[in-house]
Backbone as CSV, one residue per row, in Angstrom:
resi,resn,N_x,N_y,N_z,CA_x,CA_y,CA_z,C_x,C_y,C_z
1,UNK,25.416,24.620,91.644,25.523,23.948,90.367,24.581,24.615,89.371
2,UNK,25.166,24.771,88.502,24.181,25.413,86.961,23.198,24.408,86.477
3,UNK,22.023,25.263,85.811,20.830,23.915,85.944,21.228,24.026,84.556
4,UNK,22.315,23.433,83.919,22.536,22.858,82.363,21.455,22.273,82.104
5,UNK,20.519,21.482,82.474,20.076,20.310,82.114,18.705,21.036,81.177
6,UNK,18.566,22.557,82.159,17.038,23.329,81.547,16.987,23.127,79.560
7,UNK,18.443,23.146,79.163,18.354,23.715,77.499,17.805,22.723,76.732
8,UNK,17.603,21.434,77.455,17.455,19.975,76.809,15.541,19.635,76.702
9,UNK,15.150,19.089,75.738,13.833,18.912,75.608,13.511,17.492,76.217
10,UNK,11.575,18.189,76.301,11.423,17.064,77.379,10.893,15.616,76.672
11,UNK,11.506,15.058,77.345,11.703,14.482,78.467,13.415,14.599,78.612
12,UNK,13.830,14.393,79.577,15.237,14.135,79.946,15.874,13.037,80.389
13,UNK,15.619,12.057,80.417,15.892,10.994,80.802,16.677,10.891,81.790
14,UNK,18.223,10.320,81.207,19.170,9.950,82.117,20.844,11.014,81.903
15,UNK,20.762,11.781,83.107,21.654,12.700,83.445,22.876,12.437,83.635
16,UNK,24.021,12.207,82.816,25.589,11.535,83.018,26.473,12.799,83.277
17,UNK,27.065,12.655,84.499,28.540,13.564,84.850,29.558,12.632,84.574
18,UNK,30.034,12.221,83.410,31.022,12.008,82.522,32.104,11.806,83.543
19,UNK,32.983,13.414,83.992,34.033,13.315,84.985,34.098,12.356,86.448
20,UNK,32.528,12.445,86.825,32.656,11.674,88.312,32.362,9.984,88.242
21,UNK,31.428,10.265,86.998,31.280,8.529,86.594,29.608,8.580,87.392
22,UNK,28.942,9.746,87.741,27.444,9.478,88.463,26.426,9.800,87.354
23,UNK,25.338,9.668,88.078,23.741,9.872,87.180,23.367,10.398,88.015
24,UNK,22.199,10.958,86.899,20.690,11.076,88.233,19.578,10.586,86.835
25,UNK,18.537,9.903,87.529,17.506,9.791,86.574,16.544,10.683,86.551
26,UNK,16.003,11.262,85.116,14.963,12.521,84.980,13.956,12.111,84.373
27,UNK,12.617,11.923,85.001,11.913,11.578,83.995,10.736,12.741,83.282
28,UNK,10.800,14.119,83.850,10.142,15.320,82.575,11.330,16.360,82.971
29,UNK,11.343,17.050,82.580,11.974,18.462,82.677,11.375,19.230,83.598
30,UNK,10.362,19.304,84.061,10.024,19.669,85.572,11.103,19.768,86.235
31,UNK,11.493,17.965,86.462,11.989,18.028,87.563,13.466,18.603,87.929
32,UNK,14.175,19.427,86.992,15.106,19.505,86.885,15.296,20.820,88.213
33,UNK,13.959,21.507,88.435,14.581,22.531,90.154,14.732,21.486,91.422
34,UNK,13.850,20.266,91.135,14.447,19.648,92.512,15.733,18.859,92.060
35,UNK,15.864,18.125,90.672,17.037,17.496,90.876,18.216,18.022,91.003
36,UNK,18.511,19.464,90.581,19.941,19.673,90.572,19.784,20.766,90.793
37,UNK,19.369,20.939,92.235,19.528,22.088,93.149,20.601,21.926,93.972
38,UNK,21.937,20.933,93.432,22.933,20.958,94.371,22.862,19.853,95.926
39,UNK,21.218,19.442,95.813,21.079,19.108,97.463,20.904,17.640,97.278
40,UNK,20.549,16.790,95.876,20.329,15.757,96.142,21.644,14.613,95.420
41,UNK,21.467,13.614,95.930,22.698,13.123,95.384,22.551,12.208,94.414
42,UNK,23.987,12.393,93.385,24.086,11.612,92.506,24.642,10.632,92.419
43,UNK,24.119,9.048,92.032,24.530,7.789,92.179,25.604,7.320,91.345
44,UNK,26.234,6.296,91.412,27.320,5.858,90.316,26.089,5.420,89.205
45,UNK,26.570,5.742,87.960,26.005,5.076,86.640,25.340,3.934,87.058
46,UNK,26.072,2.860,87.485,26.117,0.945,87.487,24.613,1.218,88.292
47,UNK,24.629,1.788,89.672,23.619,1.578,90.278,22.306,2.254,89.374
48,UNK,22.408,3.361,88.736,21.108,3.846,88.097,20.748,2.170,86.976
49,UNK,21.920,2.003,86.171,21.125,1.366,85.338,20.674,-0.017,85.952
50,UNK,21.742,-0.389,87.025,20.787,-1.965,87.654,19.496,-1.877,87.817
51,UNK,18.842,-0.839,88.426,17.755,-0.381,89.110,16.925,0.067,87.799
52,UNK,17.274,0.300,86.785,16.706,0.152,85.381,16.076,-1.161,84.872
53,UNK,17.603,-2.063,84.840,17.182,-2.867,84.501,16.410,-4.137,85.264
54,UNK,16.131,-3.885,87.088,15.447,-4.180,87.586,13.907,-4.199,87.371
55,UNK,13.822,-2.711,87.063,12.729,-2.036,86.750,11.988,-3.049,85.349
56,UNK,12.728,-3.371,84.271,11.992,-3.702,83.328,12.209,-5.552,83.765
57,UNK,13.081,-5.739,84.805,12.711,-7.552,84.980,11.198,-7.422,85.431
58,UNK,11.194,-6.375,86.378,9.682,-6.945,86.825,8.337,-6.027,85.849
59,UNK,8.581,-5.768,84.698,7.518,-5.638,83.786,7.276,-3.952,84.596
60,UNK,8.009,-3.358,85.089,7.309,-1.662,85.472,7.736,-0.680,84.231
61,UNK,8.730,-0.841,82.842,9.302,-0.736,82.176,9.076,-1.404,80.818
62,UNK,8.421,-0.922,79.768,7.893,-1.916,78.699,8.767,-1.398,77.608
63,UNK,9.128,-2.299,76.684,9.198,-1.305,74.981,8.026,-1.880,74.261
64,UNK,7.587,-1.004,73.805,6.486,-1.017,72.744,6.961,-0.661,71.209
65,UNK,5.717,-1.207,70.228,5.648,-0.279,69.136,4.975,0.924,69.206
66,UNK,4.991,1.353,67.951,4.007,3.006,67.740,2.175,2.452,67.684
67,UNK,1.991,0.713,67.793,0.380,0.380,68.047,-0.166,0.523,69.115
68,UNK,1.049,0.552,70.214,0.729,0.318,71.236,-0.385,1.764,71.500
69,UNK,-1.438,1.752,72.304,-2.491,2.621,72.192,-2.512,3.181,74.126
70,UNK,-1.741,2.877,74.517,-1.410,2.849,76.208,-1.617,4.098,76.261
71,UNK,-2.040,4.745,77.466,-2.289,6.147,77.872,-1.208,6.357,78.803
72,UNK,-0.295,5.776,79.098,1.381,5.469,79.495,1.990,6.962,79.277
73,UNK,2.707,7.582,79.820,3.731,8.523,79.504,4.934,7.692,78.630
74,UNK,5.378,8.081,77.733,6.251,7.432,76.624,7.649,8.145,76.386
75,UNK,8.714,7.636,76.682,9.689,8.316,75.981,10.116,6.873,74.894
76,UNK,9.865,7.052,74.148,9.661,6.173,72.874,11.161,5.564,72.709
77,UNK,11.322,4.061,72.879,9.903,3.289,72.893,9.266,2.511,74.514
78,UNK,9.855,3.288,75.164,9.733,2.690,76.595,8.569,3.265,76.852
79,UNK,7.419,2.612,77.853,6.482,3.223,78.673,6.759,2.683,80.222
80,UNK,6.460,3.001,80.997,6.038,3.071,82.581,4.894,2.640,82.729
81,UNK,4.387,1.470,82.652,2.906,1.137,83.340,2.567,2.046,84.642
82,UNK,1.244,2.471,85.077,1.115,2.735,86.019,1.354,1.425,87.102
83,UNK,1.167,0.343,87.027,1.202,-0.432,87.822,1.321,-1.876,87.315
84,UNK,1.622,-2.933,87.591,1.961,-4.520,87.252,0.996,-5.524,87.682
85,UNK,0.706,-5.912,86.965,0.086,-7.230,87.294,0.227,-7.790,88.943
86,UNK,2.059,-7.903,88.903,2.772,-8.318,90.743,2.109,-7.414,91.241
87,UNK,2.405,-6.167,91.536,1.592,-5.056,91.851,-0.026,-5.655,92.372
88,UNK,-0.532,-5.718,91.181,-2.326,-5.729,91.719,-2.139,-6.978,92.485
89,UNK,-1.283,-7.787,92.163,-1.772,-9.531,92.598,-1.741,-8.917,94.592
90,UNK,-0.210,-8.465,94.934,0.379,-7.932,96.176,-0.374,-7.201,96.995
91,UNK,-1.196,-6.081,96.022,-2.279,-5.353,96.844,-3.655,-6.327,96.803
92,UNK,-3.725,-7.084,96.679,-5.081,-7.519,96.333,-4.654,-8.922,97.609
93,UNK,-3.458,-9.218,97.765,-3.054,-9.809,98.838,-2.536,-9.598,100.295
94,UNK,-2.618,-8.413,100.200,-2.158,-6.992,101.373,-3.893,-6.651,101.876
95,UNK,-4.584,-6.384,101.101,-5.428,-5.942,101.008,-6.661,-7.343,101.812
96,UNK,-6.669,-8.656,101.956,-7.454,-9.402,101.911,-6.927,-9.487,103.035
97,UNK,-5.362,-9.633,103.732,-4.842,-9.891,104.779,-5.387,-8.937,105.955
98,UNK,-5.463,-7.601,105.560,-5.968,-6.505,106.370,-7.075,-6.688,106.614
99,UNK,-8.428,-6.980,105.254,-9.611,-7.142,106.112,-9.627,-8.686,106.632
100,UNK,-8.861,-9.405,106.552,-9.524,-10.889,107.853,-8.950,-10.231,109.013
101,UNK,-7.850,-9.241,109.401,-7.283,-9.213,110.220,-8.227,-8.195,111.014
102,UNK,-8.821,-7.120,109.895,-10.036,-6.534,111.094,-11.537,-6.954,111.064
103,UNK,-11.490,-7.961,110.560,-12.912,-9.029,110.929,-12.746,-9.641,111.937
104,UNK,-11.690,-9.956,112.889,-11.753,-11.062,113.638,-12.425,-10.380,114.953
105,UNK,-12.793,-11.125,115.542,-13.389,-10.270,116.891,-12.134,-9.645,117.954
């Protein structure tokens, strides 16, 4: 497969093959030697964007304004938190479970 995708500026987002009805999601232009080296596969549309819009039910996915001052990677106006609130609460509950579990005698 031809790496079409190289001529496009970065960021690249979301990759549509029109004819098959699939995606792939891109999030810099990097990644475009591993994504479409032919070897990895491309999903139907429906599933990329559920998993999108999964992504922003649980807050991993923000839109902002131009105040927002986040050190976030941005493809405007969306950012990517590094991590969620659920996130810290989960590790911080993962995390408390592990040490009672190697405190006990």
């Amino acid at each position: 497969m031809a790496n079409w995708a190289r001529g496009a500026t970065h960021p690249l987002k979301l990759i549509l093959d029109q004819h098959e009805g699939t995606a792939m999601q891109h999030m810099s232009m990097s990644d475009t030697d591993i994504t479409m080296n032919g070897r990895q596969m491309w999903l139907p549309l429906e599933t990329i964007l559920d998993g999108l819009v999964d992504m922003i039910d649980q807050g991993k996915i923000l839109a902002v304004d131009e105040t927002d001052s986040g050190e976030q990677e941005r493809v405007e106006p969306w950012i990517m938190p590094s991590y969620t609130e659920q996130d810290l609460e989960h590790n911080l509950e993962a995390f408390g479970q592990l040490d009672k579990a190697c405190s006990k005698p």
